[in-house]
PDB file of the backbone (N, CA, C, O) and the ligand in Angstrom, with CONECT records:
HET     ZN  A 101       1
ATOM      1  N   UNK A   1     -52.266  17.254 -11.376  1.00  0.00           N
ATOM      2  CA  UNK A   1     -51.813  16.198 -12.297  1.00  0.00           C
ATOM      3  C   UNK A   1     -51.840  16.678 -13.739  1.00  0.00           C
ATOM      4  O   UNK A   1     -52.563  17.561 -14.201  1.00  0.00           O
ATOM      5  N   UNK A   2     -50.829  15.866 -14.439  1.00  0.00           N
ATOM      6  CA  UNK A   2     -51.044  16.355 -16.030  1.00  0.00           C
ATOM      7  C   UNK A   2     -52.389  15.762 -16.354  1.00  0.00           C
ATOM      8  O   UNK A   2     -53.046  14.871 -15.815  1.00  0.00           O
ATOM      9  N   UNK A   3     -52.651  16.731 -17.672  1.00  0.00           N
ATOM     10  CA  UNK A   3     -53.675  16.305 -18.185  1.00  0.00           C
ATOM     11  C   UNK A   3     -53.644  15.053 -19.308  1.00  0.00           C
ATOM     12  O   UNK A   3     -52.790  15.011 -20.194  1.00  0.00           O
ATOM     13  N   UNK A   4     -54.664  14.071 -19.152  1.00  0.00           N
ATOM     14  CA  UNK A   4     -54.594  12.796 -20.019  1.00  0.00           C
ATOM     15  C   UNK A   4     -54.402  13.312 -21.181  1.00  0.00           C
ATOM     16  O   UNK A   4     -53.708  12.486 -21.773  1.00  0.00           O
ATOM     17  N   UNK A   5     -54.662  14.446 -22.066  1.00  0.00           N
ATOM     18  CA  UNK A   5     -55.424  14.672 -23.492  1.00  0.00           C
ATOM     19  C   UNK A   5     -54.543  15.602 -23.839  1.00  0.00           C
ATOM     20  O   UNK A   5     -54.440  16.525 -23.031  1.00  0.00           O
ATOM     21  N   UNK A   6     -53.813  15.654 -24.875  1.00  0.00           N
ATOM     22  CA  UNK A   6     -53.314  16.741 -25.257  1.00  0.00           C
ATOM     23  C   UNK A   6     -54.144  17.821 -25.960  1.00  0.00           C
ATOM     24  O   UNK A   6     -54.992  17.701 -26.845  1.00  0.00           O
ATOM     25  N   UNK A   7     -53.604  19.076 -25.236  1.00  0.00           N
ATOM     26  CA  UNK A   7     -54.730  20.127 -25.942  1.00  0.00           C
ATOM     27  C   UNK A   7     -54.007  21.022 -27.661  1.00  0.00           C
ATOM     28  O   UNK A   7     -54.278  22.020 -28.329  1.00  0.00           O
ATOM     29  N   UNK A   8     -53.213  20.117 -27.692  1.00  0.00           N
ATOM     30  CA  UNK A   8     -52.942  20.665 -29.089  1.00  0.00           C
ATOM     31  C   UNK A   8     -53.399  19.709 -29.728  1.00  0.00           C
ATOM     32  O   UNK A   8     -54.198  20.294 -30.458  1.00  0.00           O
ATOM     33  N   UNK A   9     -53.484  18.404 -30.040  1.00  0.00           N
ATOM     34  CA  UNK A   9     -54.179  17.771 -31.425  1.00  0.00           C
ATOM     35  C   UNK A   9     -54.809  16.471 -30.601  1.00  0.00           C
ATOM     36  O   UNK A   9     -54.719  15.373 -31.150  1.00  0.00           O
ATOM     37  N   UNK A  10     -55.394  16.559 -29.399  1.00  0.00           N
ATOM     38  CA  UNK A  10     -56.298  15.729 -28.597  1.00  0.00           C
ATOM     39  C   UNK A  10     -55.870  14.262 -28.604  1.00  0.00           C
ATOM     40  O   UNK A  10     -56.641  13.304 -28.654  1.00  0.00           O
ATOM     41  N   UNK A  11     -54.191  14.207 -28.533  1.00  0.00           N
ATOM     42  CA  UNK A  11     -53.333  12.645 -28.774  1.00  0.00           C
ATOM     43  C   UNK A  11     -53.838  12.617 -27.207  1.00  0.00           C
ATOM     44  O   UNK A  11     -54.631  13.297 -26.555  1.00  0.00           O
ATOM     45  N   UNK A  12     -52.940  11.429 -26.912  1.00  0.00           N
ATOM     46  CA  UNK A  12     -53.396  10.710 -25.275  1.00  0.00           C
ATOM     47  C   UNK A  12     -51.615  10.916 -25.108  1.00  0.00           C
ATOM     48  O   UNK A  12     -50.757  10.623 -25.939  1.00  0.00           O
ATOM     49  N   UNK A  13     -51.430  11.537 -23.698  1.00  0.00           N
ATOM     50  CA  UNK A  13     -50.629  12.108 -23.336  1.00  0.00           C
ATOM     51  C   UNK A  13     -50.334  10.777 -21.611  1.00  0.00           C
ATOM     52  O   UNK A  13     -51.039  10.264 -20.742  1.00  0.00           O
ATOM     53  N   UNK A  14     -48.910  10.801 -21.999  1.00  0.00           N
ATOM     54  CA  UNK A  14     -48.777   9.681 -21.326  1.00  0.00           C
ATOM     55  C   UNK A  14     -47.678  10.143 -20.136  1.00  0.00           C
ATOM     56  O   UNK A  14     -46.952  10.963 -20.697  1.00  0.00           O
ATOM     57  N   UNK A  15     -47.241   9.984 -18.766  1.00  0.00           N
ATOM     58  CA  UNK A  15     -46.271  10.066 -18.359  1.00  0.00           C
ATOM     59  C   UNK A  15     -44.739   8.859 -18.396  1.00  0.00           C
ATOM     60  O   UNK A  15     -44.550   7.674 -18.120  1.00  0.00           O
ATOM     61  N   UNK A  16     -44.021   9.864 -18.837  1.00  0.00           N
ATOM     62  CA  UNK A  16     -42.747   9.345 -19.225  1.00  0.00           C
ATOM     63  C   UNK A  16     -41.161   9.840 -18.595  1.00  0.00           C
ATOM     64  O   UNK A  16     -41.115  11.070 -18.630  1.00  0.00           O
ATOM     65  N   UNK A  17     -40.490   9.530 -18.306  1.00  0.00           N
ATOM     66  CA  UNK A  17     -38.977  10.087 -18.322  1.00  0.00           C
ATOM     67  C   UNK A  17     -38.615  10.445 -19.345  1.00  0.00           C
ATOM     68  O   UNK A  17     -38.528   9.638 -20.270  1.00  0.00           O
ATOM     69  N   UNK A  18     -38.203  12.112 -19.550  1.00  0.00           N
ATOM     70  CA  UNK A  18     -37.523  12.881 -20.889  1.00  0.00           C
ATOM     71  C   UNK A  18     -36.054  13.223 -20.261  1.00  0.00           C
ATOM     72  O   UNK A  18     -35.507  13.520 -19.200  1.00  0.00           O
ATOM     73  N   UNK A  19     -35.877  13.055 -21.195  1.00  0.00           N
ATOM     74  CA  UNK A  19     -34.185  14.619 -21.081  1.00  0.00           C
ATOM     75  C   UNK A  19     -34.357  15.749 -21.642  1.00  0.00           C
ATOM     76  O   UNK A  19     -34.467  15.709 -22.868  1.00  0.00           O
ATOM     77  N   UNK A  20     -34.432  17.000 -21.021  1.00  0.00           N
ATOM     78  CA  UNK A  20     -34.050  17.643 -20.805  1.00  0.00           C
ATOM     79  C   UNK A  20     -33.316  18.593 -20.851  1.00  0.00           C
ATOM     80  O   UNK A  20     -32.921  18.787 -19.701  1.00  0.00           O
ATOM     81  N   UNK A  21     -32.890  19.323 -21.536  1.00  0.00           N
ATOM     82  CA  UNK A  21     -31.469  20.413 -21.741  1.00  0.00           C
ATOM     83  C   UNK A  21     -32.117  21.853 -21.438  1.00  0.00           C
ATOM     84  O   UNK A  21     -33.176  22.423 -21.702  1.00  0.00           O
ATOM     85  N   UNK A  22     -30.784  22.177 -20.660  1.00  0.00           N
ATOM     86  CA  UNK A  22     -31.160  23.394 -20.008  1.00  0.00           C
ATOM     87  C   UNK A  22     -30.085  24.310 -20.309  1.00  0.00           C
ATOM     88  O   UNK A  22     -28.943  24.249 -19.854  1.00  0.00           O
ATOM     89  N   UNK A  23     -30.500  25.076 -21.033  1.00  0.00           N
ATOM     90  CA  UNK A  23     -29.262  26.456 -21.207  1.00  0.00           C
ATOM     91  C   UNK A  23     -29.227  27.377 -20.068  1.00  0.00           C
ATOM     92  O   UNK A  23     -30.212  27.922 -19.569  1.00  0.00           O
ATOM     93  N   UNK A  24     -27.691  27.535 -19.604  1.00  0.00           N
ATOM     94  CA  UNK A  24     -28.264  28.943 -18.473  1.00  0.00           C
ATOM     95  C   UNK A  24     -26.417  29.515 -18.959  1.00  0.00           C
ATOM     96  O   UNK A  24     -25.455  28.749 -18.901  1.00  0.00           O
ATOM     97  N   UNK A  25     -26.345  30.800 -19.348  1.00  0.00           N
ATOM     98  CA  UNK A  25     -25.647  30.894 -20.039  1.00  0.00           C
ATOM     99  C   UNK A  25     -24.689  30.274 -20.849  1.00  0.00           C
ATOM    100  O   UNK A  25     -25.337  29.713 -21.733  1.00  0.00           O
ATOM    101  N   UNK A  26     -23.270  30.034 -21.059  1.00  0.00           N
ATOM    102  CA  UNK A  26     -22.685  28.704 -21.974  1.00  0.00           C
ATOM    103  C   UNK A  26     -22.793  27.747 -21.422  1.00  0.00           C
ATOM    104  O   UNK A  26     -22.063  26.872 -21.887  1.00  0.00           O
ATOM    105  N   UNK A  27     -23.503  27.383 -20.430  1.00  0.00           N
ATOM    106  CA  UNK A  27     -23.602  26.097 -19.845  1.00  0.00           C
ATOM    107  C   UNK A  27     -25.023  25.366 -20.103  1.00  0.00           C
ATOM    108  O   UNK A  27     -26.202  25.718 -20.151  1.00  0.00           O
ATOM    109  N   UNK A  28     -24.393  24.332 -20.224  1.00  0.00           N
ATOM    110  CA  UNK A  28     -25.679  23.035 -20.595  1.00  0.00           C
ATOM    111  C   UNK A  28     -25.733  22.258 -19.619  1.00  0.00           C
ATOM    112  O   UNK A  28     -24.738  21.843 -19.025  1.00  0.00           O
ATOM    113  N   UNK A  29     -27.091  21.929 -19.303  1.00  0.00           N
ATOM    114  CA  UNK A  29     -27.193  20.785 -17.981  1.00  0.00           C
ATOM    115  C   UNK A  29     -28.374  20.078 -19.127  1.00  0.00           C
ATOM    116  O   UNK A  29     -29.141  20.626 -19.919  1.00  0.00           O
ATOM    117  N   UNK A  30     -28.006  17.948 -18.658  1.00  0.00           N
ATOM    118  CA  UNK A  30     -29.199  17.417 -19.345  1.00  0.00           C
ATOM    119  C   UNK A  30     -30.118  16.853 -18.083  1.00  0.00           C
ATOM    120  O   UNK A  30     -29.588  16.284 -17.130  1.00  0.00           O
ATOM    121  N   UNK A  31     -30.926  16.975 -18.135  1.00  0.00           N
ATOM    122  CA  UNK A  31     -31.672  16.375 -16.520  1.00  0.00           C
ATOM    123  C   UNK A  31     -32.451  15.371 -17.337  1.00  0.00           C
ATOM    124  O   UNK A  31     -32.551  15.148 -18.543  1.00  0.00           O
ATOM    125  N   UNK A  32     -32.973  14.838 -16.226  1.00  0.00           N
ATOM    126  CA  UNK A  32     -34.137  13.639 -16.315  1.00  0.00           C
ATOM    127  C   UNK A  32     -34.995  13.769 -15.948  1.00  0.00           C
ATOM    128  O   UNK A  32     -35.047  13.210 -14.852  1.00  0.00           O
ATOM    129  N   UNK A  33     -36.130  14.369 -16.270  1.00  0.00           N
ATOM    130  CA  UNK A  33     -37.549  14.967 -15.842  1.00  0.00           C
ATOM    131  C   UNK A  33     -38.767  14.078 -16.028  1.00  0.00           C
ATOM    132  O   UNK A  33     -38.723  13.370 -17.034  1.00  0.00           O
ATOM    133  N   UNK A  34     -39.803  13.977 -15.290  1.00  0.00           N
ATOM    134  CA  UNK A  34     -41.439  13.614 -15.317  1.00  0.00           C
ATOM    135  C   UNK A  34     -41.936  14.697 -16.076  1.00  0.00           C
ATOM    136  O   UNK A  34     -41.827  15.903 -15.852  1.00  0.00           O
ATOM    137  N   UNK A  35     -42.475  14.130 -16.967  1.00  0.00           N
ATOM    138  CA  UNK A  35     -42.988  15.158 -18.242  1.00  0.00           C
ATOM    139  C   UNK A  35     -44.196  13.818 -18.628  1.00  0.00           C
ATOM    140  O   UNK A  35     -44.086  12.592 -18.620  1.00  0.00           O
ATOM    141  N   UNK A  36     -45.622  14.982 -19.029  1.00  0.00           N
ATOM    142  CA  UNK A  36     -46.562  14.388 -19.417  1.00  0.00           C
ATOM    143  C   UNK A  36     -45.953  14.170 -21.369  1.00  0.00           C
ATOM    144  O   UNK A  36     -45.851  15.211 -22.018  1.00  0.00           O
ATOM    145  N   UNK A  37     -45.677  13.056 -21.945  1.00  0.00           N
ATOM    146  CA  UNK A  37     -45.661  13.204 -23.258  1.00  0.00           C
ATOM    147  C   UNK A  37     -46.445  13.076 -24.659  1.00  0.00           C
ATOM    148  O   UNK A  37     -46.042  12.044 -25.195  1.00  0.00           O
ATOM    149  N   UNK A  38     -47.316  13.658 -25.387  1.00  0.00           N
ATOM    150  CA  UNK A  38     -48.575  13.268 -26.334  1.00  0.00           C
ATOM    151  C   UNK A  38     -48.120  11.819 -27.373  1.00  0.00           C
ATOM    152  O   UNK A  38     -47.044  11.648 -27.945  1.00  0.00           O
ATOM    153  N   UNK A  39     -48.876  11.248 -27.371  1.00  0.00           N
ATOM    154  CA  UNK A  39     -47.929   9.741 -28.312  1.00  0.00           C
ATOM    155  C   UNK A  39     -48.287  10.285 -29.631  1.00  0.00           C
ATOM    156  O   UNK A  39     -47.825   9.672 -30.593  1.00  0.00           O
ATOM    157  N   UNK A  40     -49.009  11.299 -29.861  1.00  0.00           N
ATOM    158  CA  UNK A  40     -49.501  11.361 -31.362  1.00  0.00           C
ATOM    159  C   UNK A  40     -48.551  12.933 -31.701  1.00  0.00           C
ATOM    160  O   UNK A  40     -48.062  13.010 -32.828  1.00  0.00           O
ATOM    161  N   UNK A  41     -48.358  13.931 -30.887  1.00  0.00           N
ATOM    162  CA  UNK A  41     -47.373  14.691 -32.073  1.00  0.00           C
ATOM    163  C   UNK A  41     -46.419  15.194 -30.905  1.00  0.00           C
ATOM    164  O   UNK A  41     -46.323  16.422 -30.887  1.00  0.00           O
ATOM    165  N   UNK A  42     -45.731  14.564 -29.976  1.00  0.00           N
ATOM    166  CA  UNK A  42     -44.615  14.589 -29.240  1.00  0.00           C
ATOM    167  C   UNK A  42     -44.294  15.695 -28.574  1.00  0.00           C
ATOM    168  O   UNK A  42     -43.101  15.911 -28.363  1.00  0.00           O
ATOM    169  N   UNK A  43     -45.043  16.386 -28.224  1.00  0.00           N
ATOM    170  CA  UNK A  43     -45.314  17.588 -27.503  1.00  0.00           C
ATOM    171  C   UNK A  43     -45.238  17.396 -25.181  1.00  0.00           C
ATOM    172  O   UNK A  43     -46.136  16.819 -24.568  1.00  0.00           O
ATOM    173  N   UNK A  44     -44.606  17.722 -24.822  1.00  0.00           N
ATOM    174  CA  UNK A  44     -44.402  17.729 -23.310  1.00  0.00           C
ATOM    175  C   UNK A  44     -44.482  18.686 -22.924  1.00  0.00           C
ATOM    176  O   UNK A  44     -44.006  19.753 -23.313  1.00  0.00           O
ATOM    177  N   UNK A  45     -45.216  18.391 -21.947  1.00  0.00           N
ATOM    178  CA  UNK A  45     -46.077  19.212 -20.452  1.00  0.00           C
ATOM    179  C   UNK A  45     -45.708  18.999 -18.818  1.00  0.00           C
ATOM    180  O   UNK A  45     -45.978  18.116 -18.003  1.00  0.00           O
ATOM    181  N   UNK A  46     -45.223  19.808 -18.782  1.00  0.00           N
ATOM    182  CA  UNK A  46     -44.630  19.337 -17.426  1.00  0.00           C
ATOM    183  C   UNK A  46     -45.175  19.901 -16.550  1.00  0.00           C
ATOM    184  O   UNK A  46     -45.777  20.907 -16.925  1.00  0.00           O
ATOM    185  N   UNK A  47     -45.258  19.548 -14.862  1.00  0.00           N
ATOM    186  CA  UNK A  47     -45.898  20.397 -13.847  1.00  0.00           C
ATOM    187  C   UNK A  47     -45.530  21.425 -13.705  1.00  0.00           C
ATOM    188  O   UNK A  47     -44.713  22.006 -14.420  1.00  0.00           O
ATOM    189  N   UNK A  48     -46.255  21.973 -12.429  1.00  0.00           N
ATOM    190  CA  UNK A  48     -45.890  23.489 -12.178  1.00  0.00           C
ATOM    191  C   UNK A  48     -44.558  23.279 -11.682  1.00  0.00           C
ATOM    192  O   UNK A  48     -43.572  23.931 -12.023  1.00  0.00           O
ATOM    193  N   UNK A  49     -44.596  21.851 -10.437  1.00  0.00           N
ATOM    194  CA  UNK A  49     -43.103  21.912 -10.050  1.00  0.00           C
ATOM    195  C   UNK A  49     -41.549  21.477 -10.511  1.00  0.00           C
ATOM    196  O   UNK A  49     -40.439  21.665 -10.015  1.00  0.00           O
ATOM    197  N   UNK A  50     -42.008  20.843 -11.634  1.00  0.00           N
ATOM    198  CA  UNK A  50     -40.697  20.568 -12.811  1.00  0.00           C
ATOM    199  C   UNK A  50     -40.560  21.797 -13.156  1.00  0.00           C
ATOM    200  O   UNK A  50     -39.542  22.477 -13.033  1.00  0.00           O
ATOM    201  N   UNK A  51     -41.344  22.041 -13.496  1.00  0.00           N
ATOM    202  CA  UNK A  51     -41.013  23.568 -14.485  1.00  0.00           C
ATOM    203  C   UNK A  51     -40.282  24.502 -13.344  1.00  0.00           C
ATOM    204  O   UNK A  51     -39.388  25.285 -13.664  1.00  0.00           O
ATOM    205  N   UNK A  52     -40.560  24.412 -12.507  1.00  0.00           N
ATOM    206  CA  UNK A  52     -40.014  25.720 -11.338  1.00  0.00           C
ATOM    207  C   UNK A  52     -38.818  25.227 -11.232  1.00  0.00           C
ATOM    208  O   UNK A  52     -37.905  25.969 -11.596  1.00  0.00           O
ATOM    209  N   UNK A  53     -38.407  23.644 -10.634  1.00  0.00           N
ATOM    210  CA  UNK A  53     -37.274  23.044 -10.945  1.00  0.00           C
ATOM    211  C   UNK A  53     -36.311  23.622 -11.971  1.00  0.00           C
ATOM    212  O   UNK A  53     -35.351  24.303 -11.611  1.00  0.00           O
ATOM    213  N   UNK A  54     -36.610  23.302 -13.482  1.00  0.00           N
ATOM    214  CA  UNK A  54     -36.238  23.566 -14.128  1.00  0.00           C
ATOM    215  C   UNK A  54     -35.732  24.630 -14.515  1.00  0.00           C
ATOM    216  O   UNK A  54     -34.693  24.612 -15.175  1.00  0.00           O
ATOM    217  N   UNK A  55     -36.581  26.181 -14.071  1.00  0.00           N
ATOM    218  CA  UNK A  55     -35.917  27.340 -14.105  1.00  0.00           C
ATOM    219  C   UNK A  55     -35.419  27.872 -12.654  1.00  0.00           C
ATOM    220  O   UNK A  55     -35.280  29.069 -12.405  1.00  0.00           O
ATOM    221  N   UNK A  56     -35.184  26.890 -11.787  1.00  0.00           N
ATOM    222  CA  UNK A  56     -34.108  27.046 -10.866  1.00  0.00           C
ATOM    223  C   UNK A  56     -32.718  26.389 -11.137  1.00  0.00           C
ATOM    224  O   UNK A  56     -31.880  26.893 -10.389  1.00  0.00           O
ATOM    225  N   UNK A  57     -32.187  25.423 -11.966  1.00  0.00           N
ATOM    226  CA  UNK A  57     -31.550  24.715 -12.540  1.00  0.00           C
ATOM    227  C   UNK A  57     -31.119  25.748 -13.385  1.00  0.00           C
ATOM    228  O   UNK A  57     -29.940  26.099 -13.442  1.00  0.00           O
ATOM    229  N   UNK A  58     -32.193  26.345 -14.168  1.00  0.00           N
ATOM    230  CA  UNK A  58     -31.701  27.600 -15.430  1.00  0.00           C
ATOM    231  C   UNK A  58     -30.552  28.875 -14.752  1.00  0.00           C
ATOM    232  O   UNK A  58     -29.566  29.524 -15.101  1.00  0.00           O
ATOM    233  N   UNK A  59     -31.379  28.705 -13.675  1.00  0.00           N
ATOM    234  CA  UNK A  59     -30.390  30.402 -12.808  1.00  0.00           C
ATOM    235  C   UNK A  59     -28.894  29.649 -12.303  1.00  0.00           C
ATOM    236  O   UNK A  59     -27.839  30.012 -12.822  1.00  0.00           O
ATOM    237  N   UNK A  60     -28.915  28.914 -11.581  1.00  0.00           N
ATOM    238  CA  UNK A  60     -28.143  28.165 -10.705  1.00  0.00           C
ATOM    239  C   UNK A  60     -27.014  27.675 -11.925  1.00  0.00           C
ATOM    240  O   UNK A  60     -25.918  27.232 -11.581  1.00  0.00           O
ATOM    241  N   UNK A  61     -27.358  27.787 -13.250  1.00  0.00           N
ATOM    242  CA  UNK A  61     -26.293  26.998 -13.933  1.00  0.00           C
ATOM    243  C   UNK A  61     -25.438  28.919 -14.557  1.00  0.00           C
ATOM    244  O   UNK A  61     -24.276  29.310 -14.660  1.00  0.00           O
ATOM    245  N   UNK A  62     -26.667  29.509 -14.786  1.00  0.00           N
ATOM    246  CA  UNK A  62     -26.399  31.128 -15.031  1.00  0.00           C
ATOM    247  C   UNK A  62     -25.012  31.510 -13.970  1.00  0.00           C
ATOM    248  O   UNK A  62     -23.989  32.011 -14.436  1.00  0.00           O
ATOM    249  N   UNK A  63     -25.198  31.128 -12.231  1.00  0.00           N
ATOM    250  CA  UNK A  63     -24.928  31.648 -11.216  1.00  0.00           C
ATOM    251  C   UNK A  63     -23.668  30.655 -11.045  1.00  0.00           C
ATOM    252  O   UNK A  63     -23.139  30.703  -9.934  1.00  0.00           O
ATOM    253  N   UNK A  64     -23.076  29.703 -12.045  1.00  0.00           N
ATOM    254  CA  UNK A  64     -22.643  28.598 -11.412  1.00  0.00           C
ATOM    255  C   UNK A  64     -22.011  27.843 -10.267  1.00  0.00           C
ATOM    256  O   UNK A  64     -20.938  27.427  -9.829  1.00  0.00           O
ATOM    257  N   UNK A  65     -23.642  27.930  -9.981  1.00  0.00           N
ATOM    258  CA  UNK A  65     -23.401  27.019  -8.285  1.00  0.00           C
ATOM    259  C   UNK A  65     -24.282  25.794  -8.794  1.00  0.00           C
ATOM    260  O   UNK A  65     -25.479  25.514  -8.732  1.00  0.00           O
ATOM    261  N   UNK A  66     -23.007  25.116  -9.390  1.00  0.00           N
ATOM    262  CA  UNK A  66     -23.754  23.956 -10.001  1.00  0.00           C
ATOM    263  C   UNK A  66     -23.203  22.413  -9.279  1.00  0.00           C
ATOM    264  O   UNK A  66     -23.138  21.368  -9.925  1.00  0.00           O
ATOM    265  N   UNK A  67     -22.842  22.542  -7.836  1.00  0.00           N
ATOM    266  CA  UNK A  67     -22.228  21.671  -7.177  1.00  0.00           C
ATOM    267  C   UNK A  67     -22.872  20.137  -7.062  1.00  0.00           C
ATOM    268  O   UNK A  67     -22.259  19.135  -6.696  1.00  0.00           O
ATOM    269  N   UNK A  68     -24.150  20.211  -7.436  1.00  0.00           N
ATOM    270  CA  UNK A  68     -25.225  19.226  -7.510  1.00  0.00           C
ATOM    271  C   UNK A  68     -25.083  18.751  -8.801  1.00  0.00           C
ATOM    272  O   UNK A  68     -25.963  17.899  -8.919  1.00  0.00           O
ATOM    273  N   UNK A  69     -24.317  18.852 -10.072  1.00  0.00           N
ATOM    274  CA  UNK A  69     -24.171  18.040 -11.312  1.00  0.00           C
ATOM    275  C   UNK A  69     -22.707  18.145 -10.950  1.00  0.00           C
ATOM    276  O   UNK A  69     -22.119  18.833 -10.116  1.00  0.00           O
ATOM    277  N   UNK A  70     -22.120  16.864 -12.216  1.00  0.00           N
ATOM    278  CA  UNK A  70     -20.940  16.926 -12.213  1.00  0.00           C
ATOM    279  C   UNK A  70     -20.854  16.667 -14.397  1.00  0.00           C
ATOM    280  O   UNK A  70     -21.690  16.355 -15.244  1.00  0.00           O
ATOM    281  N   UNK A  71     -19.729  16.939 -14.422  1.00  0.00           N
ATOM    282  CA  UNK A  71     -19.513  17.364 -16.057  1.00  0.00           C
ATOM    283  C   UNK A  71     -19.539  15.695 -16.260  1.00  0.00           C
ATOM    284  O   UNK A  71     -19.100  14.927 -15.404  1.00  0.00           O
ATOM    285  N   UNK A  72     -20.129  15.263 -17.541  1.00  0.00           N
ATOM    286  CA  UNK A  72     -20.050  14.407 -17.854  1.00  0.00           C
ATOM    287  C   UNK A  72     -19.362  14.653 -19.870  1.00  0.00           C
ATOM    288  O   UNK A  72     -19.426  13.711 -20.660  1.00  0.00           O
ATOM    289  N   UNK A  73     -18.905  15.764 -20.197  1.00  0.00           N
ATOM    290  CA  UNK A  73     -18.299  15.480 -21.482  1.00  0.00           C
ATOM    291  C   UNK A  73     -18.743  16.758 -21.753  1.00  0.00           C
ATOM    292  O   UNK A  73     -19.431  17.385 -20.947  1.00  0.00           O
ATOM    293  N   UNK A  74     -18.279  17.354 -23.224  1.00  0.00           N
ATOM    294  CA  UNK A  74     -18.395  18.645 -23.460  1.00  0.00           C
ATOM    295  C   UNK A  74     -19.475  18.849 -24.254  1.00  0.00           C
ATOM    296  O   UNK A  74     -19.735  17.957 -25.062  1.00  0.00           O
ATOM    297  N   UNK A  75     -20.337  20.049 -24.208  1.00  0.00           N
ATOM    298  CA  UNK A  75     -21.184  20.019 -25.287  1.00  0.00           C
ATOM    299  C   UNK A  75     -20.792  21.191 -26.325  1.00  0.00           C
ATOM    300  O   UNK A  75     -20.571  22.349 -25.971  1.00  0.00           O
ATOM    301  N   UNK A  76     -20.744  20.769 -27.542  1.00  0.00           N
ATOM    302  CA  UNK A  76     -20.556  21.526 -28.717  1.00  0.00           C
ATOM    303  C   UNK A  76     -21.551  22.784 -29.641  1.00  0.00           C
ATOM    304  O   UNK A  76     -22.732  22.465 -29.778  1.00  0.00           O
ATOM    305  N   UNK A  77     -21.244  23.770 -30.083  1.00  0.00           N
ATOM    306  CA  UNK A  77     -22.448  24.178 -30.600  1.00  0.00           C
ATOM    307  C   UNK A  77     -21.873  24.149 -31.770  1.00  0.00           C
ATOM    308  O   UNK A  77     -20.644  24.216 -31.762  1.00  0.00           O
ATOM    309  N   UNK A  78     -22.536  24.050 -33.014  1.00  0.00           N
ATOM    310  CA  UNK A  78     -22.220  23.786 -34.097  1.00  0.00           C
ATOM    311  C   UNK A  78     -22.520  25.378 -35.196  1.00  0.00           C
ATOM    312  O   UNK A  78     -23.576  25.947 -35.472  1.00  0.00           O
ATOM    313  N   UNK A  79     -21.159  25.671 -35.574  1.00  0.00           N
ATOM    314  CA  UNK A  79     -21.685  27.207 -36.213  1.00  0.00           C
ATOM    315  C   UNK A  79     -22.558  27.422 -36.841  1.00  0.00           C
ATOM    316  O   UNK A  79     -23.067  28.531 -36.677  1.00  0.00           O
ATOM    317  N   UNK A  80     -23.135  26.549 -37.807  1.00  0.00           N
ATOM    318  CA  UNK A  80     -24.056  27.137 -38.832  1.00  0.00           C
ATOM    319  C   UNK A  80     -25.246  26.039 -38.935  1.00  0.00           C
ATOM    320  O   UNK A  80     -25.053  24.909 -38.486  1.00  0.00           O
ATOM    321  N   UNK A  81     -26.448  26.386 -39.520  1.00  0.00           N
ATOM    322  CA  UNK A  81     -27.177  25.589 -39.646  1.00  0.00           C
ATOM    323  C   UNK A  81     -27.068  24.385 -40.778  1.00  0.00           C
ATOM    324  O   UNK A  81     -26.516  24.280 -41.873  1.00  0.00           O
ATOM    325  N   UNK A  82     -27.781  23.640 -40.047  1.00  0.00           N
ATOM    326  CA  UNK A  82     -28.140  22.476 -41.184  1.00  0.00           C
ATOM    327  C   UNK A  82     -28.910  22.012 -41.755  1.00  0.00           C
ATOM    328  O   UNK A  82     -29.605  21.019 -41.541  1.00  0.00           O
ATOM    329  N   UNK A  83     -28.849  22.792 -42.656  1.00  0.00           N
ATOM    330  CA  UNK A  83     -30.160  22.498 -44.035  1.00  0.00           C
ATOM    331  C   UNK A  83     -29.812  21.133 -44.699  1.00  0.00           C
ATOM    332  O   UNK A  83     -30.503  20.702 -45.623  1.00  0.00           O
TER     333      UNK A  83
HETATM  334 ZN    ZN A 101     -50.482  16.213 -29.107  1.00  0.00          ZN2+
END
C-alpha cells in the first residue's frame, strides 16, 4: 500500500484518480491512474504495479501497438518556452 505520509515534506498523502501523460516516442497517451497524492506540496506516488503499467504503456505506445486506446484529439508541442 501507499504510504499515508509523504516523505518529502511529511503532508498526508491521500489516494486519488490523476491523469497521467505518457510519452513513448511522438506519441502521447493520457491515462487515469491510482496514485497516492500529498495535499500539502502535490507530489504522487504510485505502486509498484501502476508504475510497471505505466512503463508498459511507455513501450507499447514506442512499439505502436496501441490497439487498447483510441485517439481522442491531437496533442501539440509548443516550440519555445514560456517565460
Ligand atoms: Zn508532500
Amino acid at each position: 500500500m501507499l504510504t499515508p505520509i509523504c516523505p518529502l515534506c511529511g503532508g498526508e498523502v491521500v489516494e486519488k484518480d490523476v491523469e497521467k501523460i505518457v510519452k513513448g516516442g511522438n506519441d502521447v497517451a493520457i491515462l487515469r491512474v491510482k496514485a497516492g497524492v500529498c495535499e500539502k506540496c502535490g507530489e504522487r506516488f504510485y505502486t509498484k504495479e501502476v508504475h510497471k503499467k505505466i512503463e508498459e504503456i511507455r513501450s507499447e505506445l514506442k512499439q505502436r501497438t496501441t490497439e487498447l486506446y483510441k485517439p481522442i484529439g491531437r496533442t501539440y508541442v509548443y516550440e519555445s518556452v514560456i517565460e
